[in-house]
N, C-alpha and C positions, 0 to 999 in steps of 0.2 A: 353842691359845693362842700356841706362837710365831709361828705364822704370822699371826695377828692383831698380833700385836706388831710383824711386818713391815713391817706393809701401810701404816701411816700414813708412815714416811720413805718409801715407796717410792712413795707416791703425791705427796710432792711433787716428785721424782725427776721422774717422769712426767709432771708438768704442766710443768714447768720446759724436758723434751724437746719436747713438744709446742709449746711455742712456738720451737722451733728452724725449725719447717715452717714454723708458718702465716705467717710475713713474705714468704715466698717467692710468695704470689701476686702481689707488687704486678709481679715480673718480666715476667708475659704475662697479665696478666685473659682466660677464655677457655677458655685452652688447661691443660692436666692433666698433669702435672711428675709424672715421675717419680722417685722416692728413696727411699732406700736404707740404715735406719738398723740398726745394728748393736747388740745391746742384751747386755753380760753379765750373764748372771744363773744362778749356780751351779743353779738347779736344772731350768734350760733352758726350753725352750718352756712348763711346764707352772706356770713360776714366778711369784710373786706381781708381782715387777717386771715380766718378758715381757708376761702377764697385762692388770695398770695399762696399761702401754703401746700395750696393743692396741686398749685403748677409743676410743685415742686415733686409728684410723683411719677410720671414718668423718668425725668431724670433720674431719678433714684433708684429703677426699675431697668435704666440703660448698665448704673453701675452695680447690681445683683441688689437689691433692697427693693423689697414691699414695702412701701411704706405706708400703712393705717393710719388714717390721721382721722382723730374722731375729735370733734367741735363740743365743746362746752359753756352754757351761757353760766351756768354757776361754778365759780371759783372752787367752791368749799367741793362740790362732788368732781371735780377736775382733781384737785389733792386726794380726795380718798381714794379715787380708783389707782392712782398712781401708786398712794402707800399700799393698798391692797394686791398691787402687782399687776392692775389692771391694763397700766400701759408702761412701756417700757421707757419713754422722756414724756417730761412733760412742760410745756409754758405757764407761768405764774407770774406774781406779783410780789415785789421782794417781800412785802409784807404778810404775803398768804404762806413765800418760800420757806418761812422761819422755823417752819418745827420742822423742815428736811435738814436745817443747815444752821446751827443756833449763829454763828459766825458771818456769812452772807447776808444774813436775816436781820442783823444789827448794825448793818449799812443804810439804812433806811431811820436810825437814831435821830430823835429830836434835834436839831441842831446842828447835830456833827458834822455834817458838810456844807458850808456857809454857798459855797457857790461851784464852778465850773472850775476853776482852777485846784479847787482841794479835789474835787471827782477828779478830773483826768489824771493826779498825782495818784490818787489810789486805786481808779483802773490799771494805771501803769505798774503799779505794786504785785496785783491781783492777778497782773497777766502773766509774771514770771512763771518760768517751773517749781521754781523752789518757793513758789507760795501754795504749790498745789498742795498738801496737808491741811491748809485751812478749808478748802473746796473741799474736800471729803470729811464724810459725817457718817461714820458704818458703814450702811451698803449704797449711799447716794454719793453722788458726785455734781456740784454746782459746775457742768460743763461753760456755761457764760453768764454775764451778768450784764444789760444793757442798761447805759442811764436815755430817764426820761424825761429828767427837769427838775426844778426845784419844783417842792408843794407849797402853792399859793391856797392863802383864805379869801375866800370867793367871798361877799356881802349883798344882799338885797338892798341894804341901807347902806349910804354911805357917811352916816352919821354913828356908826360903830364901827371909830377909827382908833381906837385904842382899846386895851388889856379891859380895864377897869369897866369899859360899857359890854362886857361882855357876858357879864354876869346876869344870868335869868334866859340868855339867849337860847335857840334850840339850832343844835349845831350836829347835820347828819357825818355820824359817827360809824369809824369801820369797829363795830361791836364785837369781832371776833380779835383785835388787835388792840392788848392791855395797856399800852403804850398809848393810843389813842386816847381812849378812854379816860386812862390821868389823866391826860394832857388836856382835855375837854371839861374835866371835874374839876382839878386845879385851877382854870380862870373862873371857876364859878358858871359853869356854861350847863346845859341841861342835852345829856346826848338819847339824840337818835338812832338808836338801833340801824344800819344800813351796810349795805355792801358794796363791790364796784361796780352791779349791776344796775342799783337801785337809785342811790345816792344823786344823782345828777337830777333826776325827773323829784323827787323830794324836792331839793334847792329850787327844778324852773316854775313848779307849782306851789309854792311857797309853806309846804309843809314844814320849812325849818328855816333858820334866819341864815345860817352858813354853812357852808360847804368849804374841803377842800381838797386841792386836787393842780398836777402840773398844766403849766400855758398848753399842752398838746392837747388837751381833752375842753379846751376853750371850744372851738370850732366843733367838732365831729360829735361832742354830748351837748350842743347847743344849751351850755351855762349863760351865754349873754343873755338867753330869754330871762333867766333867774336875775342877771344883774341888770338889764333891761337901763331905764334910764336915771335911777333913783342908786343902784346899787355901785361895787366895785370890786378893782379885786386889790390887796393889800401886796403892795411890793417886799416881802418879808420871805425867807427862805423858811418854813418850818422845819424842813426834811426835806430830803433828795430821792425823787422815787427812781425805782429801776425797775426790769422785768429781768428774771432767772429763767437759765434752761437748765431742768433737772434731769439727771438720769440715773438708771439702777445699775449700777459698776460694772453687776457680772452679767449682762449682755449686753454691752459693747466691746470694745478695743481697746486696753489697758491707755492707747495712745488718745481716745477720741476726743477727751474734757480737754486737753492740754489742745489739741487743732482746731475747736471750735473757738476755745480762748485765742490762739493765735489769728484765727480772720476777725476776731470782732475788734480787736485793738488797732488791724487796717483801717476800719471802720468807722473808728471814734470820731475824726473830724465831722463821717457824712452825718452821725449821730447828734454832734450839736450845732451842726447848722440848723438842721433836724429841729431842733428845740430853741436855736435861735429866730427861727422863723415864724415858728408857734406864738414864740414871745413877741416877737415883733407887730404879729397880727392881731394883737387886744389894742385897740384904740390905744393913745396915752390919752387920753381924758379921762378914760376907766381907770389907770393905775392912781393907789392911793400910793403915795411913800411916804413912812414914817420918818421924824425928826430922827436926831443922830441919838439923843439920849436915850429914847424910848426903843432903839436899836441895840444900845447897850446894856438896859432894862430886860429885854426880849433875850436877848442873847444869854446874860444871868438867870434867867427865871429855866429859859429851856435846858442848862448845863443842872441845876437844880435837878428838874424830872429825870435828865436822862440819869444821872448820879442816882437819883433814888430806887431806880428804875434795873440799873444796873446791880444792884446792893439788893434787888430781891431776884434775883436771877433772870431775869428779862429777855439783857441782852448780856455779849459773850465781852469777857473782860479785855480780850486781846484786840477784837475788832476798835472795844472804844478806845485804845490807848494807840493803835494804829491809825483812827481816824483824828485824834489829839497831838499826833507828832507831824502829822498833814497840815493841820490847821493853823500850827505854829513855825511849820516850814516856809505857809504862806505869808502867815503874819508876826513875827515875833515879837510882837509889842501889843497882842491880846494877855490881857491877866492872866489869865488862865497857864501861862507858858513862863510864868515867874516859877511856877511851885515843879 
């Protein structure tokens, strides 16, 4: 069943990559282009995403594209061979995407996207042409950017329902990601070094008190074992994960970032049904929801990190001020939208 549970984001993951190639024939009708895509999927070649993804070479192969897809369980050697030239696109995690893209990479900002309505207001932003300046970063181009859900705090306890009990906790942390890391050190929390490989099997073995991570990764990284009957998971938006499809400018199609942007914004509904579903599928007896104040508390404390956070080069100044005029489009009677 989790793996079933998998397989539908993953597959539109996979079609969305898929048309990252096929623009690429209009370069040389004829002749058979080689390329190079780099795909993470924790459980490697044998993985549901790797898997989806492979379907997709023959077709590629109909319209003049080899397509190479080599599988990677670890993120971090997935980015290096990329920046080393090693593959020519590659799939990430907006938060691994950030030193290809200081701008995309700051979509992923504590806070700044409270729910489903500020994202699809700033995927729509994102999809324009004349947002593509921002998607380019030297020689990379963020050809798409998929949302995956809000980031929930997973709990073994469900007696660590507020800020204040969180102090002493041991909370698996993505350690290559600065922004985490405050964000774990400022409640007073004690971080775990972890990655998106790791992180889940820590939490269902109880090497660390919390975890977090979107409703999609409930099912398929069997967190319930972790939250089990004692634990839960906090109804709180932290951050809004997404996944990046990267690529190196000068071998594709001047046109190809701008057409894979154009099918994924097709796409968006199938995308948060997607995560609608995910969500829907954690028991509600599991969901903890915080009171309204301690929302408004939450909300101050993360505009805080991100502001500090921002102020030491972080994240990109345009992103948070594009994600701040979303947030107040939606709501204009947040504080924050006085100044």
């Amino acid at each position: 069943m989790p793996t079933i549970r998998l397989l539908r984001p993953l597959t539109l993951l996979a079609t969305l990559c898929a048309s990252l190639v096929l623009p690429s024939v209009s370069v040389a009708q004829g002749d058979i282009l080689e390329r190079s895509f780099c795909v993470f999927d924790p459980v490697g070649a044998s993985g549901p995403l790797f898997a989806i993804t492979r379907e997709f070479q023959p077709v590629a192969l109909k319209q003049g594209i080899r397509l190479d897809l080599r599988a990677y369980t670890d993120e971090k050697v997935a980015a290096e061979d990329f920046k080393a030239g090693q593959c020519d696109a590659v799939l990430l995690t907006g938060t691994r995407a950030r030193e290809f893209n200081k701008f995309t990479g700051s979509l992923e900002a504590m806070g700044a996207v409270p729910g489903e309505q500020e994202m699809r207001l700033l995927y729509n932003t994102l999809s324009q042409p004349k947002a593509r300046p921002f998607l380019i970063d030297g020689p990379y181009e963020v050809a798409g950017v998929f949302p995956a859900g809000a980031i929930y705090l997973y709990t073994r306890d469900r007696a660590i329902d507020s800020v204040d009990k969180l102090q002493g906790k041991r909370i698996a942390t993505l350690d290559y990601d600065s922004a985490s890391v405050r964000m774990v050190r400022h409640v007073g929390a004690s971080v775990v070094g972890s990655n998106s490989a790791n992180f889940a099997g820590k939490f269902n073995n109880g090497s660390v008190d919390l975890a977090y991570a979107p409703a999609v990764a409930y099912q398929p990284l069997e967190l319930y074992k972790g939250v089990n009957t004692r634990g839960g998971v906090f109804k709180y938006a932290i951050a809004y994960m997404n996944f990046q499809v990267i690529l190196h400018r000068d071998r594709f199609p001047d046109a190809a970032g701008q057409m894979v942007r154009d099918e994924s914004i097709k796409r968006i509904d199938q995308a948060y049904d997607i995560i609608a579903e995910a969500e829907a599928g954690i028991p509600e007896s599991v969901w903890m929801h915080p009171p309204g104040e301690d929302v408004a508390e939450y909300d101050k404390m993360l505009r805080q990190v991100r502001l500090s956070l921002l102020e030491e080069g972080v994240y990109d100044e345009r992103a948070i001020r594009l994600m701040k005029a979303t947030r107040c489009r939606t709501d204009g009677t947040r504080p924050e939208c006085a100044s």
